[in-house]
C-alpha atoms as a printed R data frame, in Angstrom:
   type eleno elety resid chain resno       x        y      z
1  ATOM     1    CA   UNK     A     1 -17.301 -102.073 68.440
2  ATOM     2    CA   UNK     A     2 -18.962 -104.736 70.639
3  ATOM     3    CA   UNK     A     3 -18.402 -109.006 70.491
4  ATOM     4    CA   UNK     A     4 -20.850 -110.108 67.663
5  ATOM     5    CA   UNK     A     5 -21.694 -106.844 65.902
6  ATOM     6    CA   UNK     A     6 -21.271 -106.870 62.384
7  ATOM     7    CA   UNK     A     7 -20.198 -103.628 60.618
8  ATOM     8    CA   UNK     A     8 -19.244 -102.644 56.999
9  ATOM     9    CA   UNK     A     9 -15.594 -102.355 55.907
10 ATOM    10    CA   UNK     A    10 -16.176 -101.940 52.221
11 ATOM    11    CA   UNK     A    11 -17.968 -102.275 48.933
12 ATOM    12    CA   UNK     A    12 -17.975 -102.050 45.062
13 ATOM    13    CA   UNK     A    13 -20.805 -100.793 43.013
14 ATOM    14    CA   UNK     A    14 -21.587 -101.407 39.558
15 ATOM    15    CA   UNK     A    15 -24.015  -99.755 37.114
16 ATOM    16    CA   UNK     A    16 -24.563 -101.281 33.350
17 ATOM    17    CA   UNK     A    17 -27.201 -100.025 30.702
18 ATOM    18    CA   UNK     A    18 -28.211 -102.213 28.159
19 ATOM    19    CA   UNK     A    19 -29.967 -100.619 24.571
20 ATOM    20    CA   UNK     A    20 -32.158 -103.650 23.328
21 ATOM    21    CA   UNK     A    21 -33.389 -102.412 19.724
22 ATOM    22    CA   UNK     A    22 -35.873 -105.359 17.847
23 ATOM    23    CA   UNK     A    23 -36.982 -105.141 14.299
24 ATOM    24    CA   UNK     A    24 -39.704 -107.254 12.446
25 ATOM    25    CA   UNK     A    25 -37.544 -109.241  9.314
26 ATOM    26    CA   UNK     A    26 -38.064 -107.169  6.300
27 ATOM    27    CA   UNK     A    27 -41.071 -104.873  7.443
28 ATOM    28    CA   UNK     A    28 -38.915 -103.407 10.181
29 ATOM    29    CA   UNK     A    29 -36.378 -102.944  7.117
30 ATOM    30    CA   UNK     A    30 -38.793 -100.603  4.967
31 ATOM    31    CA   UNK     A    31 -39.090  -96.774  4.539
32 ATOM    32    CA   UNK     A    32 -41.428  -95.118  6.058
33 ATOM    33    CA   UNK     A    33 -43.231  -97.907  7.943
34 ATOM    34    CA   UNK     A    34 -40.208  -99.948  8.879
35 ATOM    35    CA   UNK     A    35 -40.303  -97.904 12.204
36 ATOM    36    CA   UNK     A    36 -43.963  -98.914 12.885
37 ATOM    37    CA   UNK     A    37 -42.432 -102.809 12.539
38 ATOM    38    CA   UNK     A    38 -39.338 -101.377 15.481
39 ATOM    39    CA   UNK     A    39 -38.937 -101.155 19.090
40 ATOM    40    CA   UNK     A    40 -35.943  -99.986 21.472
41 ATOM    41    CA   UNK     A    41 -35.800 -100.978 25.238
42 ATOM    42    CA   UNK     A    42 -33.230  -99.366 27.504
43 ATOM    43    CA   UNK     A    43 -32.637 -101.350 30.947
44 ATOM    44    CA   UNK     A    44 -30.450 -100.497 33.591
45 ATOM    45    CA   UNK     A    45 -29.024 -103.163 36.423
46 ATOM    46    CA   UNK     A    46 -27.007 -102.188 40.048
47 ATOM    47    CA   UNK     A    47 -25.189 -104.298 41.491
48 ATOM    48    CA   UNK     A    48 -23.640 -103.625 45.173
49 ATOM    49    CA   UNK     A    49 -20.800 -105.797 46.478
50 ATOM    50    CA   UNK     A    50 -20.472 -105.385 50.781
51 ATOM    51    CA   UNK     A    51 -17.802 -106.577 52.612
52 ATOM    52    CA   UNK     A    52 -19.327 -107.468 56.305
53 ATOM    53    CA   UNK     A    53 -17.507 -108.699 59.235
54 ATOM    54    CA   UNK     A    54 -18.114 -109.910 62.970
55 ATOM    55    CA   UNK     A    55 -15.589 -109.916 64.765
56 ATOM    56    CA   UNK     A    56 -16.035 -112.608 68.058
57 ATOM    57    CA   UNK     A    57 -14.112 -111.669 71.194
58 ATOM    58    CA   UNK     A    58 -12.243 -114.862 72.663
59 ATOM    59    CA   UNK     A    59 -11.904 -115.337 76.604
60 ATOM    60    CA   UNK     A    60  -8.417 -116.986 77.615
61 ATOM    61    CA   UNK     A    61  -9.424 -120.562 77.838
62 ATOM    62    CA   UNK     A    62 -10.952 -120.060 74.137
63 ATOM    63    CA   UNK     A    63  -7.484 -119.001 73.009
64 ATOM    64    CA   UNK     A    64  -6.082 -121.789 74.262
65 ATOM    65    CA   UNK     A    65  -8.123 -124.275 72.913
66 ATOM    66    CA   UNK     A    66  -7.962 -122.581 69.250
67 ATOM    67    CA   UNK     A    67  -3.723 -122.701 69.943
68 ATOM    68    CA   UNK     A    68  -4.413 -126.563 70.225
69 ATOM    69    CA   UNK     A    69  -6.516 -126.734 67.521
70 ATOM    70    CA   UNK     A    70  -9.130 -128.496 69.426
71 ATOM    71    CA   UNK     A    71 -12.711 -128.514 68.616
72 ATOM    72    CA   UNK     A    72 -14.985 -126.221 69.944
73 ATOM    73    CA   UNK     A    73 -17.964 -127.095 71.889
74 ATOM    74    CA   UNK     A    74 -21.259 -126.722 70.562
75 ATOM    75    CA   UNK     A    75 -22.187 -123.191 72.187
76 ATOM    76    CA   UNK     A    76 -19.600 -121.370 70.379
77 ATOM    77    CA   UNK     A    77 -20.134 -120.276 67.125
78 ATOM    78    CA   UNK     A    78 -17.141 -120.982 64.647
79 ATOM    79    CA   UNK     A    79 -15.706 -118.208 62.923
80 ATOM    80    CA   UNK     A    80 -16.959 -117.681 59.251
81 ATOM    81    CA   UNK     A    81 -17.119 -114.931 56.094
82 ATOM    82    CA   UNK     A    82 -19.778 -113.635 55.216
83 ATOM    83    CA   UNK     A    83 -20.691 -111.646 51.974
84 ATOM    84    CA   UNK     A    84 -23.501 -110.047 50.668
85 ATOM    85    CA   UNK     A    85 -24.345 -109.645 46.552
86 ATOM    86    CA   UNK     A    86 -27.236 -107.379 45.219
87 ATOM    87    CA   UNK     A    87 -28.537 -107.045 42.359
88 ATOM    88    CA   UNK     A    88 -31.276 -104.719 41.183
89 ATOM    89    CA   UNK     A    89 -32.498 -103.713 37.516
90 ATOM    90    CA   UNK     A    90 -34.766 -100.717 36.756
């Protein structure tokens, strides 16, 4: 693994169905024709949860500095977490 490159360590996946079933008040309710008054929708949504990290390589004076807790100059990226949600519904 190189400085800066960002890999995947893990992730959770999670698939729900929904049944959505809508009826007209009292006409969907009737024999025979009640079913012309009726409707049923099925959905389905993903959703993906990655775990990303980039890991930043620090030379020895960088080290140092971080051991001191002293700021870091402006060409040096700070260390931070980064997460990625997706969601997707057929």
């Amino acid at each position: 693994m190189k400085d800066g490159e960002t890999i995947v360590i893990g992730g959770l996946t999670q698939k729900q169905e929904y049944v959505t079933h809508r009826k007209t008040p009292i006409l969907g309710s009737l024999p025979l024709v009640g079913p012309l008054f009726q409707s049923r929708a099925k959905s389905t949504a993903n959703t993906e949860l990655l775990i990303l990290i980039t890991p930043r390589l620090l030379t020895k004076s960088e080290r140092v500095r971080v051991a001191r807790d002293e700021p870091r100059p402006e060409n040096v990226s700070s260390p931070r977490v980064s997460c990625a949600y997706a969601s997707a519904t057929n």
